[in-house]
PDB file of N, CA, C and O in Angstrom:
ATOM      1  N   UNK A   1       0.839  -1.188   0.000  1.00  0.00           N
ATOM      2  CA  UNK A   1       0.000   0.000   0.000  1.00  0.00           C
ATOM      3  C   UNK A   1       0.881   1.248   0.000  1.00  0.00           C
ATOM      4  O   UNK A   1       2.008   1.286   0.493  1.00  0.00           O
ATOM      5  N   UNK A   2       0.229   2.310  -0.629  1.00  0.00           N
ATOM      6  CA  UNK A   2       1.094   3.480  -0.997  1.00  0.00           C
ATOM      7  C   UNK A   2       0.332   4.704  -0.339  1.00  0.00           C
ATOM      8  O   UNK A   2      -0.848   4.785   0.004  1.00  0.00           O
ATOM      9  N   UNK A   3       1.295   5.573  -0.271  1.00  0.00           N
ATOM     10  CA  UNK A   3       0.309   6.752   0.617  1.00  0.00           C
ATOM     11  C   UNK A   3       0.433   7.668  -0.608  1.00  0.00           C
ATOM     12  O   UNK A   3       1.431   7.653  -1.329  1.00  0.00           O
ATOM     13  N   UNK A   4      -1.174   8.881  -0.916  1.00  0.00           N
ATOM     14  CA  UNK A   4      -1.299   9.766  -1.767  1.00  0.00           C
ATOM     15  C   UNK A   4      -0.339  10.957  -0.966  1.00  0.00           C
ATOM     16  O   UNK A   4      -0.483  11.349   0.192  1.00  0.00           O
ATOM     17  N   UNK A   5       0.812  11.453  -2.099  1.00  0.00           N
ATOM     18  CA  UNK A   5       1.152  12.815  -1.445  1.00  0.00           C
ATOM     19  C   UNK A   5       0.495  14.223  -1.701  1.00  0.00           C
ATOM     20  O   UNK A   5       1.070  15.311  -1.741  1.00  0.00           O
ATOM     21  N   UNK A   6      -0.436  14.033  -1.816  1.00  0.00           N
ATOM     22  CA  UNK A   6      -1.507  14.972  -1.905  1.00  0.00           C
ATOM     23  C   UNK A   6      -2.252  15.145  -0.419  1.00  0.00           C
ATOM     24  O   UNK A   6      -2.047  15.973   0.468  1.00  0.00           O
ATOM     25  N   UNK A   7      -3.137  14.106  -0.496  1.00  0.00           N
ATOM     26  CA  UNK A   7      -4.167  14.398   0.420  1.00  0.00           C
ATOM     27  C   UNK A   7      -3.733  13.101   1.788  1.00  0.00           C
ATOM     28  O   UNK A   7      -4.434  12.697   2.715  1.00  0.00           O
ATOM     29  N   UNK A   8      -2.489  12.780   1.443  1.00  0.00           N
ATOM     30  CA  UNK A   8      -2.286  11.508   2.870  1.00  0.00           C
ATOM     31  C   UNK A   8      -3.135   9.950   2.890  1.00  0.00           C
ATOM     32  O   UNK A   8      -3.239   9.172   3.838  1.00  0.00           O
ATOM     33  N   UNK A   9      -3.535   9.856   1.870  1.00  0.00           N
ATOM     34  CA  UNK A   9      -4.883   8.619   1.837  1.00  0.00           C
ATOM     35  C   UNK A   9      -3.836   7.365   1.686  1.00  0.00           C
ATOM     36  O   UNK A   9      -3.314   7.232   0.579  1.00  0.00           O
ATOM     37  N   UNK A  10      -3.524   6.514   2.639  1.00  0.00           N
ATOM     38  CA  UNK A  10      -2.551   5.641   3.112  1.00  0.00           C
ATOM     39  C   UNK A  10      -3.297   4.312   2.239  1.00  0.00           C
ATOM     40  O   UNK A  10      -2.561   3.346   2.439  1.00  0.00           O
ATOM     41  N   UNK A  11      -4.048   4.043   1.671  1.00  0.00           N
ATOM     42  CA  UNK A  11      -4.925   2.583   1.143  1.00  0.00           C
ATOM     43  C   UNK A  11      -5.028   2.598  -0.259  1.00  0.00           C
ATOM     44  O   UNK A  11      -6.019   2.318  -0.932  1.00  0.00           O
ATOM     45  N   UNK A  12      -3.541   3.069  -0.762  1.00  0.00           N
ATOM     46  CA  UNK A  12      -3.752   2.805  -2.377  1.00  0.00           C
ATOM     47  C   UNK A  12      -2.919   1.781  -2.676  1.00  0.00           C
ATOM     48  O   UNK A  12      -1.771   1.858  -2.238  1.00  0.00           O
ATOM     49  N   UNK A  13      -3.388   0.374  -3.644  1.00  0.00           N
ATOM     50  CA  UNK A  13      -2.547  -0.844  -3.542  1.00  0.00           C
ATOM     51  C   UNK A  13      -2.186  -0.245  -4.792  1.00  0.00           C
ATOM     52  O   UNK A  13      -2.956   0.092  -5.692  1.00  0.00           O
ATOM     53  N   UNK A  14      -0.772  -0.133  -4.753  1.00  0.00           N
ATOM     54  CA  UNK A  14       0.437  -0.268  -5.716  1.00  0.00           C
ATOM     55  C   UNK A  14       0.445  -1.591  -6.236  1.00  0.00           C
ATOM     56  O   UNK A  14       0.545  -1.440  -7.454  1.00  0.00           O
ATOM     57  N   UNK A  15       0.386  -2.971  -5.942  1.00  0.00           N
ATOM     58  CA  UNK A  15       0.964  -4.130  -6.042  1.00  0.00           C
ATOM     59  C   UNK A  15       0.864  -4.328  -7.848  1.00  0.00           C
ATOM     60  O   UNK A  15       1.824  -4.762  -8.484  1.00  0.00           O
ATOM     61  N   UNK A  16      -0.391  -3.951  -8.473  1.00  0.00           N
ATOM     62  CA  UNK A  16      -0.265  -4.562  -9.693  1.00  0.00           C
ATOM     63  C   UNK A  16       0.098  -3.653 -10.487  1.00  0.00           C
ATOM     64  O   UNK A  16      -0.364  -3.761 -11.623  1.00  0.00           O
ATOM     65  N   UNK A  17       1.009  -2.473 -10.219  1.00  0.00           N
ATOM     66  CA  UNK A  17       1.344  -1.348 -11.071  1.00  0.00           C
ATOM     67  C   UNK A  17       3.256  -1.683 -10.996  1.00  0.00           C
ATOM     68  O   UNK A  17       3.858  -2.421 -10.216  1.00  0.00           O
ATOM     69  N   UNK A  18       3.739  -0.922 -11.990  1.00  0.00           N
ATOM     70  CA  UNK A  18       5.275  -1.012 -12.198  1.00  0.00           C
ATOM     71  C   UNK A  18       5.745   0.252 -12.112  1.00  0.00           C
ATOM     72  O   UNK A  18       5.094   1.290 -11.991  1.00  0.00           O
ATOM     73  N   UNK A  19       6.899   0.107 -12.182  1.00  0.00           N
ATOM     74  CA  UNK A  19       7.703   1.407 -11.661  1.00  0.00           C
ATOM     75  C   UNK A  19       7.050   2.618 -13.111  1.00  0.00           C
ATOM     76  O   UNK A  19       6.771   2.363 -14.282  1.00  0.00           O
ATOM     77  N   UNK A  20       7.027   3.324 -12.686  1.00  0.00           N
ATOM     78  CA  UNK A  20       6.615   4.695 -14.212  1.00  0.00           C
ATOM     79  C   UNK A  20       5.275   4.413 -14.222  1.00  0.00           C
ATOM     80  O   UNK A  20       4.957   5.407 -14.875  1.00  0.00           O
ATOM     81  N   UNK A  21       4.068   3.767 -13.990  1.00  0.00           N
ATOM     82  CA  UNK A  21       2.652   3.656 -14.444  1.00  0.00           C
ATOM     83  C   UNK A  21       1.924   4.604 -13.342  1.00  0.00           C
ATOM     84  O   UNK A  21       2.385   4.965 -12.259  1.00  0.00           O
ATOM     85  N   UNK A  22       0.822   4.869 -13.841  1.00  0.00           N
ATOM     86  CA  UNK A  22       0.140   6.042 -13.850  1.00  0.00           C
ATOM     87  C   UNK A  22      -0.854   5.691 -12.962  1.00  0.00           C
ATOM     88  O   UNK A  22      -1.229   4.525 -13.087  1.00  0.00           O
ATOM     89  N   UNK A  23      -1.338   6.272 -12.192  1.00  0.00           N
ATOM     90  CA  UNK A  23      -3.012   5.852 -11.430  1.00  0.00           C
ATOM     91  C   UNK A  23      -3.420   7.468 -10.886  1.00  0.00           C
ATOM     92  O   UNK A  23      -2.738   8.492 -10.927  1.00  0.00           O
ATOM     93  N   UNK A  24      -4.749   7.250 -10.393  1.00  0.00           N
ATOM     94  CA  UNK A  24      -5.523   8.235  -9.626  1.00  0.00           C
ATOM     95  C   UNK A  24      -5.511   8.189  -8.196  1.00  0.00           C
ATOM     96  O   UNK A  24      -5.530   6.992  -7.909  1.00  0.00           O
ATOM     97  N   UNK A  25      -5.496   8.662  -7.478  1.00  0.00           N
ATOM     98  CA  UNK A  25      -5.936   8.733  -6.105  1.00  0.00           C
ATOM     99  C   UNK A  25      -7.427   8.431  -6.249  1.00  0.00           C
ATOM    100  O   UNK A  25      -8.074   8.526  -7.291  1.00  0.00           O
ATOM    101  N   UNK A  26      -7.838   8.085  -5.153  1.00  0.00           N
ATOM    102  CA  UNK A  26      -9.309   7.107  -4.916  1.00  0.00           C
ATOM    103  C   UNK A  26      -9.581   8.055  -4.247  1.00  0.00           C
ATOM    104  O   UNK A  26     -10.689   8.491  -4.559  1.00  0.00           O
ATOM    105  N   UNK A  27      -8.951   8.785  -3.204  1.00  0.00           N
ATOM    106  CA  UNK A  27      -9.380   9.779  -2.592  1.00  0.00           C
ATOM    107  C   UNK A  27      -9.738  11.327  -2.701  1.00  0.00           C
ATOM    108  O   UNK A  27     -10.783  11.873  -2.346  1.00  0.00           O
ATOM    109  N   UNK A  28      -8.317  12.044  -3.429  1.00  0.00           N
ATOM    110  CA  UNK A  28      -8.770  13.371  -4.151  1.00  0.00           C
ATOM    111  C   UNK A  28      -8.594  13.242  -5.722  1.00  0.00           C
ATOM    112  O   UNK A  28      -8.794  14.274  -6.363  1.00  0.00           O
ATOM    113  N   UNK A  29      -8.258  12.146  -6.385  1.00  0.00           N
ATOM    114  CA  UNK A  29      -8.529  12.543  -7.237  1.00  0.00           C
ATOM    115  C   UNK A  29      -7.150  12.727  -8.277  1.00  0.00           C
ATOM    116  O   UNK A  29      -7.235  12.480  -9.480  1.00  0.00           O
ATOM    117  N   UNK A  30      -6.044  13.135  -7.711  1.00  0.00           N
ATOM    118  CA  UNK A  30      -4.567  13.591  -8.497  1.00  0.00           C
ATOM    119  C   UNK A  30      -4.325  12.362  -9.132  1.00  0.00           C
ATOM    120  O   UNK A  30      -4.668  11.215  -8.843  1.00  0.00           O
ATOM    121  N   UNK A  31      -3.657  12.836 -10.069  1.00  0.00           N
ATOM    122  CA  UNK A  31      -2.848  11.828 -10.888  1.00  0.00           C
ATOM    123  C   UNK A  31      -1.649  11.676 -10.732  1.00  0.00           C
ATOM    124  O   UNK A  31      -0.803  12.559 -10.873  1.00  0.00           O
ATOM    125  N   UNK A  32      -1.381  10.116 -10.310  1.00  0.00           N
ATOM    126  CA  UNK A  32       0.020  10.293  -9.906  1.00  0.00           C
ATOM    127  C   UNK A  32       0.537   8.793 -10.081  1.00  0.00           C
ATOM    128  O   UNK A  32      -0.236   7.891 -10.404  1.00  0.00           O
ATOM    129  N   UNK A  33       2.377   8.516  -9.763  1.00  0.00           N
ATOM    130  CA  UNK A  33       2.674   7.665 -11.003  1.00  0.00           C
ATOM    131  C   UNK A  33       3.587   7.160  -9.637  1.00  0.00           C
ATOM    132  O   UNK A  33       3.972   7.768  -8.638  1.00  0.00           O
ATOM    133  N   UNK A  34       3.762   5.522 -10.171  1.00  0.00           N
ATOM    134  CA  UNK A  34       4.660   4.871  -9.441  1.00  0.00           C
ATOM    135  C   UNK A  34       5.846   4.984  -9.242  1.00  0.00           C
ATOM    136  O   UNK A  34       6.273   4.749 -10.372  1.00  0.00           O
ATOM    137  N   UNK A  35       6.826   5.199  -8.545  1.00  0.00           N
ATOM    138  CA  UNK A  35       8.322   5.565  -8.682  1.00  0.00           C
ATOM    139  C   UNK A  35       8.969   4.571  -7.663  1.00  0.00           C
ATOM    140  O   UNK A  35      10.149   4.812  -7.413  1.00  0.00           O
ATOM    141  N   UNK A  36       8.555   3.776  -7.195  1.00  0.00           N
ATOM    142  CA  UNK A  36       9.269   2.790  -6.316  1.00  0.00           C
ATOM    143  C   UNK A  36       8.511   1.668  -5.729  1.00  0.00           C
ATOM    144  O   UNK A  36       7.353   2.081  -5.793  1.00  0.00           O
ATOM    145  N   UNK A  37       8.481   0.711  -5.294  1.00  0.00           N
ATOM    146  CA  UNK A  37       7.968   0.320  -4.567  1.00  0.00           C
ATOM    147  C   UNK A  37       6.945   0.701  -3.225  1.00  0.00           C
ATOM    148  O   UNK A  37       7.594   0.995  -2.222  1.00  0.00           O
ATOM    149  N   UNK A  38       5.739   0.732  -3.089  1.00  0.00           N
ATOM    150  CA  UNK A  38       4.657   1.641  -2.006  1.00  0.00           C
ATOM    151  C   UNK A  38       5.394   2.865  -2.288  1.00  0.00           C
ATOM    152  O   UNK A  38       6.104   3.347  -1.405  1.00  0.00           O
ATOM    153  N   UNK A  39       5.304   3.374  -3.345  1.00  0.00           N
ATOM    154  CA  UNK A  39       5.857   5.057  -3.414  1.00  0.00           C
ATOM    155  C   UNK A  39       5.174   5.667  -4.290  1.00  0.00           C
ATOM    156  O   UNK A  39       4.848   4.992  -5.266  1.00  0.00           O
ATOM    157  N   UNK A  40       4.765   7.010  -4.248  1.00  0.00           N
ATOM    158  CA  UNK A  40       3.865   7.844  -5.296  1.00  0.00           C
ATOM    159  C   UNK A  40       4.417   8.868  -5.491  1.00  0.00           C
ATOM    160  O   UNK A  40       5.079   9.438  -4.624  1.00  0.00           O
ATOM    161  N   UNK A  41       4.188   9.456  -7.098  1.00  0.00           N
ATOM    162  CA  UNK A  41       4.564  10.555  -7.002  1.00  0.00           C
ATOM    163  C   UNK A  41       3.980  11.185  -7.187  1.00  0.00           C
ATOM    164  O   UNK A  41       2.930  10.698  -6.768  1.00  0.00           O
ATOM    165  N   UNK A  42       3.540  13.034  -7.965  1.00  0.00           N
ATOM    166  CA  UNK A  42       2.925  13.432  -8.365  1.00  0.00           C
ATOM    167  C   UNK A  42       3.324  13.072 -10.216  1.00  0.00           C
ATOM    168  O   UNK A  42       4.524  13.005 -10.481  1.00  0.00           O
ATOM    169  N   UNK A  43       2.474  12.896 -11.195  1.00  0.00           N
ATOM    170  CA  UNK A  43       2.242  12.384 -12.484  1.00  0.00           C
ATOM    171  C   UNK A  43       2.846  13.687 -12.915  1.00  0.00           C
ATOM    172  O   UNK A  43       2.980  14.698 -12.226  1.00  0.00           O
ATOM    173  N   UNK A  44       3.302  13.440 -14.573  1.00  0.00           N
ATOM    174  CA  UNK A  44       4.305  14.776 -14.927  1.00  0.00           C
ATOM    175  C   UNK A  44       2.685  15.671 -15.631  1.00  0.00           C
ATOM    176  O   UNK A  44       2.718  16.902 -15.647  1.00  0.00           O
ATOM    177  N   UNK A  45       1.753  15.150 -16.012  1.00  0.00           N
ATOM    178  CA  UNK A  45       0.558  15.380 -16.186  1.00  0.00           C
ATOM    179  C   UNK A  45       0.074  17.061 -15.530  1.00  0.00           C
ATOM    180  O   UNK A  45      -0.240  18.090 -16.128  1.00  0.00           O
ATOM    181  N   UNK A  46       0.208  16.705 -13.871  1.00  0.00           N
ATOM    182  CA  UNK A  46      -0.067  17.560 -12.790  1.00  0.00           C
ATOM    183  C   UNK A  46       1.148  18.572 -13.303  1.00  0.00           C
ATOM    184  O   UNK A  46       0.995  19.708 -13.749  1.00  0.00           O
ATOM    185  N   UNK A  47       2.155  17.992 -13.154  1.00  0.00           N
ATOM    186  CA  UNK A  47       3.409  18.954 -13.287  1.00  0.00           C
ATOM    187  C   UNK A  47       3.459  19.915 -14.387  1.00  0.00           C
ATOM    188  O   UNK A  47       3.927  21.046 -14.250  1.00  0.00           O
ATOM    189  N   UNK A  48       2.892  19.385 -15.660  1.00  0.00           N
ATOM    190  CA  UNK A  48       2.603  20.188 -16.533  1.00  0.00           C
ATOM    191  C   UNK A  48       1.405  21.175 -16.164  1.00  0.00           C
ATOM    192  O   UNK A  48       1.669  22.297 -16.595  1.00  0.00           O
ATOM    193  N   UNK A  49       0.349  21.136 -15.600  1.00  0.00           N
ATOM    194  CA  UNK A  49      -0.619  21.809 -15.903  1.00  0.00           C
ATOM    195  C   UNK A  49       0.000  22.954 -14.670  1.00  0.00           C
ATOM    196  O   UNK A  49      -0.093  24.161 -14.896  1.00  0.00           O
ATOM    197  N   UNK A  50       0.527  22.524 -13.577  1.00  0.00           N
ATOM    198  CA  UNK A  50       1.504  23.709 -12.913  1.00  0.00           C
ATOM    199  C   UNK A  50       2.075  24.624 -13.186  1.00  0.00           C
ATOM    200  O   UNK A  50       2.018  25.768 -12.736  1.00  0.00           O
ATOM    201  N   UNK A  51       2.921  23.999 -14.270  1.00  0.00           N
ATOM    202  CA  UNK A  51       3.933  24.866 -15.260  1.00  0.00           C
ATOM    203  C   UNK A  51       3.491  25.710 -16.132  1.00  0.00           C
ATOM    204  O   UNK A  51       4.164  26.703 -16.411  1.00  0.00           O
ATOM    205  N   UNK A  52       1.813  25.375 -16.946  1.00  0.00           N
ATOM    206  CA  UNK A  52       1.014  26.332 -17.586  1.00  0.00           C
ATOM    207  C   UNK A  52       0.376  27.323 -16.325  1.00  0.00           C
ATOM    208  O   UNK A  52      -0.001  28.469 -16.569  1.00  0.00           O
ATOM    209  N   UNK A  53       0.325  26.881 -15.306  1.00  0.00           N
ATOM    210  CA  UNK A  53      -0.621  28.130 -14.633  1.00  0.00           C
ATOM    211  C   UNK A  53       0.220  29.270 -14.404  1.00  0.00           C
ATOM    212  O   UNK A  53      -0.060  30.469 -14.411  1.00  0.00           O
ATOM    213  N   UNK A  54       1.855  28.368 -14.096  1.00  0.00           N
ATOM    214  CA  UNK A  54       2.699  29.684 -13.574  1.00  0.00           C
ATOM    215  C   UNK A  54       3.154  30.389 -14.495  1.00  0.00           C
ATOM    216  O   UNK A  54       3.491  31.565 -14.357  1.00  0.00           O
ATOM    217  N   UNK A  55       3.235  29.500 -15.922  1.00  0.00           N
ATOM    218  CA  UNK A  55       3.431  30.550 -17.054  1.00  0.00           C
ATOM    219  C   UNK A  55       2.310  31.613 -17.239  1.00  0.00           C
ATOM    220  O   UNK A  55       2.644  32.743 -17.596  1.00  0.00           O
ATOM    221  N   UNK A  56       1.470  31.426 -17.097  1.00  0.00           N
ATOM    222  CA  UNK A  56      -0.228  32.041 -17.145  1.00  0.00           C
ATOM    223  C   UNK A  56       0.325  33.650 -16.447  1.00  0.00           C
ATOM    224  O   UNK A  56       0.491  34.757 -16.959  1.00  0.00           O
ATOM    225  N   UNK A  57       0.488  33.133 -15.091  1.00  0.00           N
ATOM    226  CA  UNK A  57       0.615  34.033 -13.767  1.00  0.00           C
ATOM    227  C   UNK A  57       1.782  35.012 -14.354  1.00  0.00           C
ATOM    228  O   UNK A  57       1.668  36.227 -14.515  1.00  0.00           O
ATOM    229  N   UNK A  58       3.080  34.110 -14.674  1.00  0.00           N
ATOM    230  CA  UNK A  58       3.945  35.010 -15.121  1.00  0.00           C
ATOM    231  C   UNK A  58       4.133  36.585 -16.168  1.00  0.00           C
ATOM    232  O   UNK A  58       4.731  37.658 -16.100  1.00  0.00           O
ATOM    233  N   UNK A  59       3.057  35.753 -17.241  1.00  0.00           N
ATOM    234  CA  UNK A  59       2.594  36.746 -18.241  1.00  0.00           C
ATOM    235  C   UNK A  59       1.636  38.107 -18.169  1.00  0.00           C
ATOM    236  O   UNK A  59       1.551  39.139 -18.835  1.00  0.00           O
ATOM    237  N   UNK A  60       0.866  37.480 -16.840  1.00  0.00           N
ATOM    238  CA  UNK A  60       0.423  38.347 -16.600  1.00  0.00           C
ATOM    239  C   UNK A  60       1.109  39.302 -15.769  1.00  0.00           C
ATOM    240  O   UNK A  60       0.920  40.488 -16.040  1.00  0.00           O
ATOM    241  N   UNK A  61       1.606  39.114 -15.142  1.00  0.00           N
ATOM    242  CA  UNK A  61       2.501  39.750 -13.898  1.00  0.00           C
ATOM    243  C   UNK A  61       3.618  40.962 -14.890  1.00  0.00           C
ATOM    244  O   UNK A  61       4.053  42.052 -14.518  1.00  0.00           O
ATOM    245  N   UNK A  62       3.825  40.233 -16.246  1.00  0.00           N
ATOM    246  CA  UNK A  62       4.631  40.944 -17.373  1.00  0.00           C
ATOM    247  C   UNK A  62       3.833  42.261 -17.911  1.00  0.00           C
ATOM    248  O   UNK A  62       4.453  43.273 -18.238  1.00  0.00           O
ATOM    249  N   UNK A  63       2.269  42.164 -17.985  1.00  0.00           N
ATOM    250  CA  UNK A  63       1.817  42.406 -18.307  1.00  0.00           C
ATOM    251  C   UNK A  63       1.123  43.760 -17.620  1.00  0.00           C
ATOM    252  O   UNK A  63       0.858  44.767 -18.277  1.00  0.00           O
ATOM    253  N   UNK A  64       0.834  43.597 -15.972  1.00  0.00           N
ATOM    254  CA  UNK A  64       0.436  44.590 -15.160  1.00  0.00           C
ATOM    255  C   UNK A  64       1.601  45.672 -15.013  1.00  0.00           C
ATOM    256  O   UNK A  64       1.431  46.863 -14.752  1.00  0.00           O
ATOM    257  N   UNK A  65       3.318  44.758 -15.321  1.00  0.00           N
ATOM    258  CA  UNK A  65       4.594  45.955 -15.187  1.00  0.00           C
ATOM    259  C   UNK A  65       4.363  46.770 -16.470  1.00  0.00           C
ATOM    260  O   UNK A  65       4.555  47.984 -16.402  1.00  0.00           O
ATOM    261  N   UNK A  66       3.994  46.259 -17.561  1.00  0.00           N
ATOM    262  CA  UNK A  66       4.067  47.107 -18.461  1.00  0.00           C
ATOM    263  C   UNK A  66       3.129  48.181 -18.596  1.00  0.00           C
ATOM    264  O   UNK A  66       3.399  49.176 -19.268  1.00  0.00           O
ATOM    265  N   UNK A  67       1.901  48.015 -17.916  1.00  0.00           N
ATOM    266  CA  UNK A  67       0.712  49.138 -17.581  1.00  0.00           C
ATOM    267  C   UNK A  67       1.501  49.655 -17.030  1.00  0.00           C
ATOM    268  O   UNK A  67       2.318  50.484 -17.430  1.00  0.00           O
ATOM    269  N   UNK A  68       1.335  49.195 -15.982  1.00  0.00           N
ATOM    270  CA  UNK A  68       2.392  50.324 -14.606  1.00  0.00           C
ATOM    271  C   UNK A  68       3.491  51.463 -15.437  1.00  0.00           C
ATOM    272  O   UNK A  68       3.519  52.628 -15.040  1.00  0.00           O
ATOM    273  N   UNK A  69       4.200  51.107 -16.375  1.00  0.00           N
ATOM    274  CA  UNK A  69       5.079  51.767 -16.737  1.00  0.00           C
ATOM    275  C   UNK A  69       4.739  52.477 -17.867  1.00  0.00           C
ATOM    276  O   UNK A  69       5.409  53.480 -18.109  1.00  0.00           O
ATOM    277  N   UNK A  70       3.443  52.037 -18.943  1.00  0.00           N
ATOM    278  CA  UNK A  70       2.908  53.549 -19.410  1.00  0.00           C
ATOM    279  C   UNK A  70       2.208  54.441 -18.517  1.00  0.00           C
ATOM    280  O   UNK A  70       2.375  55.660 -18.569  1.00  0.00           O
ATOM    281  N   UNK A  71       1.333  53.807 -17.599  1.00  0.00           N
ATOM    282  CA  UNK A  71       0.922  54.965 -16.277  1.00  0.00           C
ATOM    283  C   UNK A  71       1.821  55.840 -15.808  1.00  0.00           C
ATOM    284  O   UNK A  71       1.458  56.977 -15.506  1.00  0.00           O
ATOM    285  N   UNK A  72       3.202  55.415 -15.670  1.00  0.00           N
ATOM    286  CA  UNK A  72       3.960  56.173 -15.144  1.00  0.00           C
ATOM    287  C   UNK A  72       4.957  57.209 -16.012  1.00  0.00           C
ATOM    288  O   UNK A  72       5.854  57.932 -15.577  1.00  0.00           O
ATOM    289  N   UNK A  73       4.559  57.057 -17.187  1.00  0.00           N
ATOM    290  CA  UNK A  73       5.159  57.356 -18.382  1.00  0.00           C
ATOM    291  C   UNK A  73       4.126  58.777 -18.434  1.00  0.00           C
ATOM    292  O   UNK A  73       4.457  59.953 -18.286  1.00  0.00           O
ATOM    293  N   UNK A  74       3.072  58.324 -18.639  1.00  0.00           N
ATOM    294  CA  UNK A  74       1.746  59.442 -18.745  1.00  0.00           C
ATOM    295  C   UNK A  74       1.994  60.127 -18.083  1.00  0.00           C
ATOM    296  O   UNK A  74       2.288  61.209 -18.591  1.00  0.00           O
ATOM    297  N   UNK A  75       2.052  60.068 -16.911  1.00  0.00           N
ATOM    298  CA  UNK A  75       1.914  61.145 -15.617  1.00  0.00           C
ATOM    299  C   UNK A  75       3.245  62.327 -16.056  1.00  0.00           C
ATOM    300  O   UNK A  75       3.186  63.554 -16.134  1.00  0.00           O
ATOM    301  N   UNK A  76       4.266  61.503 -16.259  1.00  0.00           N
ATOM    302  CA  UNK A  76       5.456  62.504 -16.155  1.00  0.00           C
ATOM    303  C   UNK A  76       5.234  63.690 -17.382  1.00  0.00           C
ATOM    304  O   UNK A  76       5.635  64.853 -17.418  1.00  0.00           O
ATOM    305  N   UNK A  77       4.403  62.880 -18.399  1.00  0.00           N
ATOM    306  CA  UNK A  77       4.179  64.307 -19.145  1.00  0.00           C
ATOM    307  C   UNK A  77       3.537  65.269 -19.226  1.00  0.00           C
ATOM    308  O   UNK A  77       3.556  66.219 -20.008  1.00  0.00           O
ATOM    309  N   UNK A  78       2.361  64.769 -17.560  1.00  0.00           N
ATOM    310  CA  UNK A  78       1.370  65.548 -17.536  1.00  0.00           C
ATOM    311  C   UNK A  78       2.525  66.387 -16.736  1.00  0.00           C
ATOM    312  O   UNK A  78       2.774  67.414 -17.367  1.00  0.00           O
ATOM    313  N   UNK A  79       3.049  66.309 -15.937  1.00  0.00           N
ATOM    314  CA  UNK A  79       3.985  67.277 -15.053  1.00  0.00           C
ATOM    315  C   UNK A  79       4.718  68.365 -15.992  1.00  0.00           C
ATOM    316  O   UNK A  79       4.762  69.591 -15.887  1.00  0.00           O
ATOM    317  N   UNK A  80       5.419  67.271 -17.184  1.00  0.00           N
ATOM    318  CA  UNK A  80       6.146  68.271 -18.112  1.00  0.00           C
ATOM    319  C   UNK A  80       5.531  69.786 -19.229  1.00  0.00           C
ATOM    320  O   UNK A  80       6.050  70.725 -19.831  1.00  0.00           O
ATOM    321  N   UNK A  81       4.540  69.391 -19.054  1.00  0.00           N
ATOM    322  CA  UNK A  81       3.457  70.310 -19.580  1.00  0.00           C
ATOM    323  C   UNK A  81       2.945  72.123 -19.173  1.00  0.00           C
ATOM    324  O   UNK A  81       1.999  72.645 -19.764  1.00  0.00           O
TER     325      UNK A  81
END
């Protein structure tokens, strides 16, 4: 038996899976992949959709500096005026 590293759910039988194969948690749900014997990991699946959110987050975050910096662009010419 393998424990989910997600949500802690200690009653997932590994036995008929191999090292690299894929399963669900019974409990929340994640997808996640065998890496050892009673061992889980998180699935590269999860890992990817991580990597799109923080790219997501990132772009935007690119995106609010660059407002910020015509706002601040504007202003100075209202001063120069």
């Amino acid at each position: 038996m393998a424990t989910c590293p997600e949500c802690d759910y200690d009653e997932i039988d590994t036995e008929d899976y191999e090292e690299g194969d894929t399963l669900s948690c019974p409990e929340c749900g994640k997808n996640l992949v065998v890496v050892g014997p009673d061992e889980l990991d998180f699935s590269d699946e999860d890992e990817d959709d991580l990597d799109e959110d923080e790219d997501d987050l990132d772009e935007e975050d690119e995106e609010d500096e660059e407002d910020e910096d015509v706002e601040e662009d504007e202003e100075e010419e209202d001063y120069d005026e």
